[in-house]
C-alpha positions, 0 to 999 in steps of 0.5 A: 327467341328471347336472349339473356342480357348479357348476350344481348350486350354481346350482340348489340357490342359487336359493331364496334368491338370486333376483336372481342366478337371475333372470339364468337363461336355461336351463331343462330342464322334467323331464316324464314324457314326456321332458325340454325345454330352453328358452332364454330371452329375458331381455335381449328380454322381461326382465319376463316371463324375471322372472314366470316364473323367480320362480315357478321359484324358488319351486318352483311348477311342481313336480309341475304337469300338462299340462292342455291338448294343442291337436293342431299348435297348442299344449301348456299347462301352469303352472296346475294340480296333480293332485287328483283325477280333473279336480278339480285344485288351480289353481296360486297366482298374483302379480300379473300382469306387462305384455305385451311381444309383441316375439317372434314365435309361431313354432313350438318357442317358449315363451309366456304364456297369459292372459285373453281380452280383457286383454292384461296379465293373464299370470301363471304359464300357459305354452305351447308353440307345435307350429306357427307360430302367428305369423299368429293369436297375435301379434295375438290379445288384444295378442299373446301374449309370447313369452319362451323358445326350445325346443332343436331336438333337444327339440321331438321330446318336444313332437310326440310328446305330440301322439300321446297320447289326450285328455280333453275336460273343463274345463281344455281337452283334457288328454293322458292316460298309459295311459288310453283314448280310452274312458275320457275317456267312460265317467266312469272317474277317472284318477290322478296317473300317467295325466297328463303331469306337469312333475316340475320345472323346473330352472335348467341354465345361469346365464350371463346372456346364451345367447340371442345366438347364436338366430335370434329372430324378431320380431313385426311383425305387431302394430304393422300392425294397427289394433285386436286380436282380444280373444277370440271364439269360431271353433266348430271341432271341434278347439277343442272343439265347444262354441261361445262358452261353452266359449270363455268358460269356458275363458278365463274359469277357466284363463287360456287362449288361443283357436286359429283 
């Protein structure tokens, strides 16, 4: 994808103006599979737009996998880079930034991951929502903060990597690239080309307001319940089939969130 210079300028500039990118609100995630623009929500949710563009800025998606793929739930990403078969090399964090549920978990958004129980604990884990999960997510540990809006004609790259076989393992079920539903088992080692790779994520649009014009869809599920689902395990097959303690690990290493 070719952009303007001035965007370039924009981009190239955001390693040492960051106050300025902060005020982003396009950014196209080049994966291995297709690239994803994403509108964010900064004048909705500007402490989380900050946390995330703060680590756009730094270079700290580069190179980062997909490792967790939930079929018509979500696709995960932000926290770890490829070693070595599954041992990857988790992604370093700052400090975590405060939940703000405002938006809804409606299908072809972008959201925080976080730890089970602790509302505000995000720090560089994201996902996208295949479905709606408004019914399940915008009440589940606080309610997940929804802070970006996937362009229409890019959900398709998202849907697509639905197809891709998947790996049970630690991190979640990882999507694999020409490697076989078979390997996952036979304790073969996939390399850095059998993962879905986030080559990076680049700033395409600077202007500080894009978002007026989205049809946003508020969270009013939150403020109607007395109390939130702080974590727990639902012993799907689909969740893994491991019951609480593959829950527990999960939320417990990578910072992730539980389908119902």
């Amino acid at each position: 994808m070719k952009f303007p210079i001035k965007k370039l300028i924009t981009i190239a500039s955001c390693t040492t103006l960051f106050s300025f990118c902060a005020q982003a609100t396009i950014v196209e995630f080049v994966t291995s599979q297709g690239n994803i623009r994403v509108n964010l929500h900064d004048t909705t949710t500007p402490k989380t737009v900050e946390n995330f563009l703060s680590y756009v800025n730094e270079g700290a998606y580069t190179d980062t996998i997909i490792h967790r793929l939930e079929t018509d739930f979500v696709v995960q990403g932000g926290g770890f880079k490829y070693e070595n078969g599954f041992s990857h090399i988790a992604v370093e964090s700052e400090p975590a930034v405060e939940n703000e549920p405002e938006l809804s978990n409606v299908r072809g958004t972008i959201a925080m991951a976080k730890v089970g129980g602790n509302p505000d604990s995000a720090t560089n884990q994201w996902f996208f929502n295949i479905n709606d999960n408004s019914a399940n997510l915008d009440v589940q540990n606080g309610g997940f903060t929804v802070f970006g809006q996937v362009f229409t004609e890019d959900m398709a790259i998202l849907e697509d990597m639905q197809a891709l076989p998947r790996c049970l393992n630690d991190f979640g079920r990882t999507p694999m690239v020409n490697f076989t539903s078979g390997q996952c088992t036979s304790g073969a080692v996939p390399g850095y080309e059998n993962f879905v790779t986030v080559y990076a994520i680049n700033i395409i649009d600077s202007n500080e307001v894009t978002d007026s014009e989205l049809n946003k869809t508020p969270n009013t599920l939150i403020d109607q319940q007395p109390g939130n689902d702080n974590g727990g395990d639902d012993g799907s097959s689909e969740n893994g089939g491991g019951g609480a303690a593959f829950w527990l690990l999960l939320l417990g290493t990578a910072g992730l969130l539980r389908k119902r």
